[in-house]
PLY file of the C-alpha trace (Angstrom):
ply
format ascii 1.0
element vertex 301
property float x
property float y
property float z
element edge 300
property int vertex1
property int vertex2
end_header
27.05 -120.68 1.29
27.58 -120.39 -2.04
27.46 -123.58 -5.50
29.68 -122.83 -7.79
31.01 -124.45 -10.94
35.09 -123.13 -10.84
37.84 -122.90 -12.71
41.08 -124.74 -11.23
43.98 -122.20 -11.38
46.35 -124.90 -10.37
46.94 -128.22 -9.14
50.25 -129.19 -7.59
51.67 -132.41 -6.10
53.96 -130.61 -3.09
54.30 -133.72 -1.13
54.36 -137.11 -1.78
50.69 -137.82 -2.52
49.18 -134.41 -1.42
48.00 -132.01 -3.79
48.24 -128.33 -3.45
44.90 -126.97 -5.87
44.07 -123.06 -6.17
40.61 -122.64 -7.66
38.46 -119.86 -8.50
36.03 -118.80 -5.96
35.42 -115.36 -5.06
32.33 -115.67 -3.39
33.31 -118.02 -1.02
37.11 -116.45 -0.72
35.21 -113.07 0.38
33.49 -115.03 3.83
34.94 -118.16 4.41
36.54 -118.39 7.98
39.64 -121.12 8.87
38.66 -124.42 9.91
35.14 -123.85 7.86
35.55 -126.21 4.69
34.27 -126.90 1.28
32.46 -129.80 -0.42
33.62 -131.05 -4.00
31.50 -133.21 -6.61
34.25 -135.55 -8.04
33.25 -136.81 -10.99
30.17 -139.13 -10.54
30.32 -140.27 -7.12
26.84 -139.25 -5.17
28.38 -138.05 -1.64
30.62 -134.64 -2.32
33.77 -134.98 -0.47
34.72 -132.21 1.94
37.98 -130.40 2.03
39.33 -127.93 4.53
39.56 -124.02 2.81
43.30 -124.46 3.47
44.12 -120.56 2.22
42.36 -117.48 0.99
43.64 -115.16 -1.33
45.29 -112.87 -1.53
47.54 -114.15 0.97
51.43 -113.35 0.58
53.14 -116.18 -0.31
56.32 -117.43 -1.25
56.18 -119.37 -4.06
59.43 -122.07 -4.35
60.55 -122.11 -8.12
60.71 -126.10 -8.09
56.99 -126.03 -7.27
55.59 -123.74 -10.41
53.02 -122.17 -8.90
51.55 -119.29 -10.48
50.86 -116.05 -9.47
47.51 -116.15 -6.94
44.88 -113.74 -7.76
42.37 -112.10 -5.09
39.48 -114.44 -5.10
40.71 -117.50 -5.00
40.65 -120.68 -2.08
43.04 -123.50 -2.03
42.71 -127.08 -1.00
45.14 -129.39 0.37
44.15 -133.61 -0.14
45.62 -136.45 0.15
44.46 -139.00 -2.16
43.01 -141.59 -0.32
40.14 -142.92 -2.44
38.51 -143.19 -5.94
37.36 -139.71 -5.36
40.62 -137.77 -4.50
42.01 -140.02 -6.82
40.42 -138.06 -9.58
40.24 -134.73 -8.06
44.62 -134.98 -8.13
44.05 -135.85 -12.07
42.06 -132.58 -12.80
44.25 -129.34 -14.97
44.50 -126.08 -15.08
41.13 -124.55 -16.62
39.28 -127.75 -15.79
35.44 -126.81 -13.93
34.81 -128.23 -10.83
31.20 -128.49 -8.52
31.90 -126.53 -5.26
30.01 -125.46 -2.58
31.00 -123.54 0.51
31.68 -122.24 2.77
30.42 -124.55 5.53
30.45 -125.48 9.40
31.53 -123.57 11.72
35.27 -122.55 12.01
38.17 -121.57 14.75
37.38 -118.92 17.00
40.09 -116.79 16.99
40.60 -114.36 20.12
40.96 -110.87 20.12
44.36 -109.28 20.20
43.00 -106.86 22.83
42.10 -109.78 25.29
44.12 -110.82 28.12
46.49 -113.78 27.48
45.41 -114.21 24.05
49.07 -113.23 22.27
50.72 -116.25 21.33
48.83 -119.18 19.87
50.22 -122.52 19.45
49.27 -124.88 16.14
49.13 -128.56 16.09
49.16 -130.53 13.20
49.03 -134.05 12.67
49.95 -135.12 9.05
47.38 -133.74 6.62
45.71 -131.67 9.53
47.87 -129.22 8.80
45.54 -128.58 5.97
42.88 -125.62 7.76
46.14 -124.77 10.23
47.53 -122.68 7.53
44.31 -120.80 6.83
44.59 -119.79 10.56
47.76 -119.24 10.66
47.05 -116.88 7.58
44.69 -114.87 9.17
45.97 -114.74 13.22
49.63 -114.36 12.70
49.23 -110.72 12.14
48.29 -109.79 15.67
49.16 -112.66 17.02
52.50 -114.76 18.15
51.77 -117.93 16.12
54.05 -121.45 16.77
53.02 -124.33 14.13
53.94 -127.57 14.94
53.86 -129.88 12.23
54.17 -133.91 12.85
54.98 -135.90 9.99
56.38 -139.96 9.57
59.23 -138.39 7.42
61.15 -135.09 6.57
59.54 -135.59 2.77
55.98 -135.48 4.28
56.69 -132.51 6.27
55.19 -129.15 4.76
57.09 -126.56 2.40
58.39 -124.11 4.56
58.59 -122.32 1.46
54.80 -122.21 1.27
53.88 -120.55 4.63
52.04 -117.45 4.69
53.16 -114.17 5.38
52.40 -111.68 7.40
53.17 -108.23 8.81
54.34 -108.95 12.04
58.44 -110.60 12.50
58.91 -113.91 13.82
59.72 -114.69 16.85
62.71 -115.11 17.65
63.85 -118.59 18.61
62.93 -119.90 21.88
61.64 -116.57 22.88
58.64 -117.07 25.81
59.92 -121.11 25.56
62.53 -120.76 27.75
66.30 -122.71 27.32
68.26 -123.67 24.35
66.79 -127.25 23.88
63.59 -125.70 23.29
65.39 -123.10 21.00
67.22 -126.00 18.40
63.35 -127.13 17.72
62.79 -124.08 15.50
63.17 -123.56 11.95
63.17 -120.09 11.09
60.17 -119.23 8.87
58.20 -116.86 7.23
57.17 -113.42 9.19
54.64 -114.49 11.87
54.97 -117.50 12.01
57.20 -119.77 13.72
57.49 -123.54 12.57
58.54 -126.58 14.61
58.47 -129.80 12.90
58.90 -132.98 13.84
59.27 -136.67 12.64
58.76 -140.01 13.35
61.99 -141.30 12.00
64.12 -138.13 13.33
64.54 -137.00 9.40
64.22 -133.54 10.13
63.27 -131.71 13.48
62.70 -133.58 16.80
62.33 -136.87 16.21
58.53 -138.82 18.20
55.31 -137.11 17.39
53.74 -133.98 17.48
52.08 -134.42 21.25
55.46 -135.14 22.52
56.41 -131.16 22.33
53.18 -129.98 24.12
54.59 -129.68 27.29
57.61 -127.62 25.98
54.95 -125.22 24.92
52.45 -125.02 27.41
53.84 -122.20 29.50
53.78 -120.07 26.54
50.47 -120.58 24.73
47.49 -118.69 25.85
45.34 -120.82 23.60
45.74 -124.02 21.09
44.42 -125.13 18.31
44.69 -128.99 16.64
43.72 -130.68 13.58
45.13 -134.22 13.17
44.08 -137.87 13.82
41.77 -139.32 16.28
44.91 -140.73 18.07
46.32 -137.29 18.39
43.31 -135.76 20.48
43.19 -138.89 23.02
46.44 -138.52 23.81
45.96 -134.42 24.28
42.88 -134.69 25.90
44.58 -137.78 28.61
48.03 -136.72 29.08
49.40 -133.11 26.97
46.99 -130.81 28.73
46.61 -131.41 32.37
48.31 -127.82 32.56
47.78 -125.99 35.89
46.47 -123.27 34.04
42.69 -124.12 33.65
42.09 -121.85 31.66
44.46 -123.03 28.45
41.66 -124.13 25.84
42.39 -126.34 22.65
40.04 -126.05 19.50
40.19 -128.87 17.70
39.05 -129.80 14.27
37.14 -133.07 13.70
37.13 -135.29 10.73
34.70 -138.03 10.43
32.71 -139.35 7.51
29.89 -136.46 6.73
27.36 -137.76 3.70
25.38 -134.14 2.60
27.80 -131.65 4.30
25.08 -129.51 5.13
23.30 -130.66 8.45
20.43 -132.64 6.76
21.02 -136.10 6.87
22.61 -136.50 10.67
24.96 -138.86 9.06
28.11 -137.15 10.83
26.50 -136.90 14.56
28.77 -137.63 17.39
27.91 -136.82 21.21
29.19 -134.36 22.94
28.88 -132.81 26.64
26.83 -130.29 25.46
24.74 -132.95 23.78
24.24 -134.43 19.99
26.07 -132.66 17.69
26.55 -132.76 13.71
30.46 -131.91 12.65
29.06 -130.73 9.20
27.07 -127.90 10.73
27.88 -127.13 14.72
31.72 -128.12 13.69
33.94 -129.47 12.47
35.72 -127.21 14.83
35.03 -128.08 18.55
36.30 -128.01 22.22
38.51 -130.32 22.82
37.27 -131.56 26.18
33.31 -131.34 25.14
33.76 -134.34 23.23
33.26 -137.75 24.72
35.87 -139.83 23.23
35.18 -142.75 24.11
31.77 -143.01 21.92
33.31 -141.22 19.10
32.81 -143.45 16.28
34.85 -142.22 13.11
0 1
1 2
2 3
3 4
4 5
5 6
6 7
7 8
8 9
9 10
10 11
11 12
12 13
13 14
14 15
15 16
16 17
17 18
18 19
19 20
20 21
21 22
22 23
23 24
24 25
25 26
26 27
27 28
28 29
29 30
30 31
31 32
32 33
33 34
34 35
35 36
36 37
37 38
38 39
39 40
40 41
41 42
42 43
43 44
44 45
45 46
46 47
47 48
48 49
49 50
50 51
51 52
52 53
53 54
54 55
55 56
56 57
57 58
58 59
59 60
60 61
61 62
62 63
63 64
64 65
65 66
66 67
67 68
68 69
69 70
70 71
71 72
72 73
73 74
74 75
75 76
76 77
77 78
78 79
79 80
80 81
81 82
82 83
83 84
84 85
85 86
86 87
87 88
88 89
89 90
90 91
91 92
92 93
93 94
94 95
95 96
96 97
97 98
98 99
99 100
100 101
101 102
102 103
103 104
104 105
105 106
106 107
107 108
108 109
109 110
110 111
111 112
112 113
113 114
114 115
115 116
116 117
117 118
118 119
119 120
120 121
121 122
122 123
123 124
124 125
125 126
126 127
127 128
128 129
129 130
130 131
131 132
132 133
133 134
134 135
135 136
136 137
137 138
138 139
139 140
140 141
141 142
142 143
143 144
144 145
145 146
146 147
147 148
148 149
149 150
150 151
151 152
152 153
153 154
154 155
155 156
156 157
157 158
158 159
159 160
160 161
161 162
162 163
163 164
164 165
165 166
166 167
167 168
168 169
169 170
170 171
171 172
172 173
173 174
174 175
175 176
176 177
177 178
178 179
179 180
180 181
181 182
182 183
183 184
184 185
185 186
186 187
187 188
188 189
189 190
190 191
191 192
192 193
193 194
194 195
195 196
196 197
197 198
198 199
199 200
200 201
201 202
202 203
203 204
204 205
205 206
206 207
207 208
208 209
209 210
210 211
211 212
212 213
213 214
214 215
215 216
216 217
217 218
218 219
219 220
220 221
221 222
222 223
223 224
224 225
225 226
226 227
227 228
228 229
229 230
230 231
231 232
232 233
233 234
234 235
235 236
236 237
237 238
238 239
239 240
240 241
241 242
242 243
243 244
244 245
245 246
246 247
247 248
248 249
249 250
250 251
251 252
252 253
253 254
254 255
255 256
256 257
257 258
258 259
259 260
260 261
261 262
262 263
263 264
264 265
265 266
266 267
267 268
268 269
269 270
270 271
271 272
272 273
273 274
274 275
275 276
276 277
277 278
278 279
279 280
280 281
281 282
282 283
283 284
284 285
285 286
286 287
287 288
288 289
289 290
290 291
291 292
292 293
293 294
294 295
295 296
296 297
297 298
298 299
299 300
């Protein structure tokens, strides 16, 4: 865990309200892990507000001309917000060269498996909205060994995000509908980047299937060996009720957790929820978690 006063490199509006910001952070670009996160001072608010490390450079990009972005340099993090508040409100006003209070890396992040282990090729991504922020980072670092499938749900196509921004890898994408099984399955998928394959979907039918992102979980199922979510509170109950009574018991979902947090660091038990396993802080023994240790129904965001 490293505080750090940082340059921004960039700060980009890529969808309608959520910023795209690179900063300079090699220290915490050398050991953070996806679904670990970072806490920012904005400008004189007491509580730091966390952020998801959303990707780690250097990470092969491709960079859309209509977005600008310039050329990422090894040592750098990136943060994707929405603003929602005073304090995101001024974070999306900061400029290039303009210092910002950082500290990071912190929780505890996704497990990912080992490509050598048995059923753990192909790993399927579910994003709600902004939750697709530390699905990237994961998708960054897996898709190399692994079979990745990223479903993103969005209300609209415009909220949906830049295919153009998805990381590369080494290994080719699958091709579509390949371990899915029939053609419906197959006119889901957008082709995408190497590695990883992306599947959105919309609430008003704007661009990929139109519902939410829980309704494709059982065209999927079959084919994951292991899942990981990030997304509204909403999202989970309905995965944890309906999505994943799969007969294979042993299908896991990792999910990441986003309630209010005050220090960020585990001191102040102001982000404790209960879990199977017993009390648990999301700042420090998550945010990433099993999906069916937590007890939903006392879950208080």
């Amino acid at each position: 865990m490293q505080q750090v006063l940082t340059s921004i490199i960039s700060n980009t509006e890529i969808m309608p309200g959520m910023y795209l910001m690179w900063i300079e952070a090699p220290d915490i670009a050398a050991t953070a892990q996806p679904g670990q996160f970072i806490t920012v001072r904005c400008e004189d608010f007491i509580l730091r507000r966390p952020f998801s490390i959303h990707q780690v450079s250097p990470s092969p990009l491709l960079t859309a001309d209509s977005y600008q972005l310039p050329a990422i340099s090894e040592g750098e993090i990136a943060i994707l917000f929405k603003v929602v508040g005073k304090g995101t409100l001024w974070l999306s006003q900061r400029q290039t060269g303009d210092k910002i209070d950082v500290l990071g890396p912190l929780g505890k992040g996704f497990s990912i498996p080992s490509v050598t282990a048995r059923q753990s090729k192909s790993l399927l991504l579910v994003a709600g909205g902004i939750g697709i922020a530390p699905l990237i980072f994961l998708a960054q670092k897996a898709s190399s060994q692994h079979s990745v499938t990223l479903i993103h749900g969005a209300s609209t196509a415009r909220e949906l995000y830049p295919l153009s921004l998805l990381p590369l890898t080494l290994n080719p994408s699958p091709s579509e509908g390949e371990g899915k099984g029939g053609s419906e399955k197959q006119s889901n998928l957008s082709p995408s980047p190497k590695g990883v394959q992306f599947v959105p979907v919309t609430e008003d039918g704007s661009r990929g299937k139109k519902g939410m992102a829980t309704d494709l979980l059982p065209d999927f199922l079959d084919w994951a060996d292991q899942i990981y979510a990030c997304g509204p509170v909403n999202m989970y109950n309905t995965m944890a009720k309906v999505s994943l009574r799969a007969e294979r018991s042993n299908l896991k979902c990792q999910i990441s957790l986003e309630v209010r947090m005050g220090c960020g660091v585990g001191a102040c038990y102001g982000c404790t929820i209960n879990t199977k396993k017993g009390l648990k802080q999301v700042c420090h023994d998550g945010p990433v978690f099993e999906l069916d240790h937590i007890i939903w129904e006392e879950l208080r965001i």
